[in-house]
C-alpha positions in Angstrom: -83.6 -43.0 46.1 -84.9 -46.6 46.6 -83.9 -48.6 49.9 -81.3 -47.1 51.9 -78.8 -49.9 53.5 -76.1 -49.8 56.4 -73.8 -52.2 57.1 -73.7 -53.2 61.0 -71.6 -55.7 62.5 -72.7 -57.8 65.2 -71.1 -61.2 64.8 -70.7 -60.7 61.6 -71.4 -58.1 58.7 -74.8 -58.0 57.7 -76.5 -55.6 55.4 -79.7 -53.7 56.8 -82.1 -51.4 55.4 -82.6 -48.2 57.6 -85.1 -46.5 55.5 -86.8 -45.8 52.0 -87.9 -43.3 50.1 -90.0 -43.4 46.1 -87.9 -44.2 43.1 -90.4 -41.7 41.3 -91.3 -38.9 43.5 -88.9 -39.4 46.7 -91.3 -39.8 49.3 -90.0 -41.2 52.5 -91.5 -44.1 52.9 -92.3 -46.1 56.8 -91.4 -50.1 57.5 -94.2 -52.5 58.3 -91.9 -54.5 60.3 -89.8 -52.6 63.3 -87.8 -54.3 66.4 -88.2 -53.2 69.9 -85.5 -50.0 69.3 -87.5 -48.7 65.7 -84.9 -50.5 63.4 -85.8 -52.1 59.9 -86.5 -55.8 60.7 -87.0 -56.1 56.5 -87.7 -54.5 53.4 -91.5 -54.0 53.7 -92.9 -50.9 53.6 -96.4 -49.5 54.3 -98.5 -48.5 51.0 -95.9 -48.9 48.7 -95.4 -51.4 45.5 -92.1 -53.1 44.9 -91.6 -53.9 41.5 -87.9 -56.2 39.8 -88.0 -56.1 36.8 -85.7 -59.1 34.9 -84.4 -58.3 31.2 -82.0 -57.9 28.6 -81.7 -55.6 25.7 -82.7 -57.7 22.0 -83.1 -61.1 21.4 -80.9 -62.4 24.5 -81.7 -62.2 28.5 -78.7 -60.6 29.4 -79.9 -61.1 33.7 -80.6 -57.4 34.1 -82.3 -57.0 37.5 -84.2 -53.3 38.3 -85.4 -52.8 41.5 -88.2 -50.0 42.2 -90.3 -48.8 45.1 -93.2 -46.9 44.5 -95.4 -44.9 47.0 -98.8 -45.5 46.7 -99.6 -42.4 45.0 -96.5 -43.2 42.3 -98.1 -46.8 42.1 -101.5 -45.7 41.3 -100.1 -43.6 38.2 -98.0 -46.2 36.8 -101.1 -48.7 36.9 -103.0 -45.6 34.8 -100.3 -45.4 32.9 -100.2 -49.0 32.0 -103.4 -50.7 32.8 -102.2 -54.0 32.0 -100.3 -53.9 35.1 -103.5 -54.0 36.9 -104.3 -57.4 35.9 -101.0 -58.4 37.3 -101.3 -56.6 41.3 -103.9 -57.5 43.6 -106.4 -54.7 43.5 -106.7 -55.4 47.2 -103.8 -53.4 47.7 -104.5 -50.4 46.1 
């Protein structure tokens, strides 16, 4: 689940996502950004929330890095679940 990636080598190897789908639920999820063929120009995708999360288990930051992509649906529960988090997202987005 999360970002799906390819690796495509044009000059060089470069890493590039080619699609997305809910950490939560597993919806596909569609780019904002495309080039003139339909590919993945970045990581953006429409109605969704992209949450990294930096951490560590105890007293110490141990540089644990979670990524998540929500859909909007997923997104809207988690803020329900936690309403704090609302505070912290623009509630243009939703």
């Amino acid at each position: 689940m999360g970002y799906q990636y390819v690796t495509k080598e044009v000059l060089a190897k470069v890493e590039q996502c080619v699609g997305a789908t809910c950490d939560q639920c597993g919806a596909d999820l569609r780019p904002v950004f495309t080039d003139m063929e339909g590919n993945w120009r970045d990581t953006s995708t429409q109605n969704s929330l992209s949450l990294t999360l930096h951490g560590g288990y105890g007293e110490y930051y141990d540089g644990s890095v979670i990524d998540v992509v929500l859909c909007q649906n997923c997104a809207h529960a988690l803020v329900e679940l936690f309403p704090f988090l609302s505070k912290a997202i623009d509630e243009s987005y939703f």
